[in-house]
C-alpha positions, 0 to 999 in steps of 0.5 A: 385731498384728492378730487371726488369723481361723481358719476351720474347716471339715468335710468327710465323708472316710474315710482309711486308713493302713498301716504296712509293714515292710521285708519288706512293702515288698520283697514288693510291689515285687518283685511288682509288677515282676515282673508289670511284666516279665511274669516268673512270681515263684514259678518256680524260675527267677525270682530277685529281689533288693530293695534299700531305701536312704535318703540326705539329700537338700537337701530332706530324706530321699530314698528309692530302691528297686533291684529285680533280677529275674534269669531263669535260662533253664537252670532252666526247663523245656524245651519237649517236643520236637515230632516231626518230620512229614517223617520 
């Protein structure tokens, strides 16, 4: 067997890491696609619903996340009503 010749280089690198739990993980996405859509997260007529599922795939673990964004027009707020000027 012939030898295994190893070459070991270093580099100047920073890494970072961040462990989400499922609740964080939600979070941004229905953040990020609220913002997406252009619909405000926090109105009392913005809903959203996430979705978190994994399944085995021929590759190993797939991931899929299904974000609903639901906009409930009868709980916005109406828009004042503009006077008539022909009046």
């Amino acid at each position: 067997m012939s030898k295994i010749e190893i070459h070991t280089g270093r580099t100047n690198t920073q890494t970072h890491r961040a462990v989400l739990h499922a609740d964080e993980i939600k979070q941004i996405l229905a953040r990020q696609i609220c913002e997406a859509a252009g619909v405000p997260i926090d109105a009392d007529s913005t809903s959203v619903q996430v979705q978190l599922s994994s399944r085995m795939g021929n590759y190993g673990s797939e991931y899929e996340a299904l974000v609903t964004v639901t906009v409930d027009y009868e709980k916005m707020p109406q828009a004042a009503e503009v006077p008539d000027e022909r009046a």
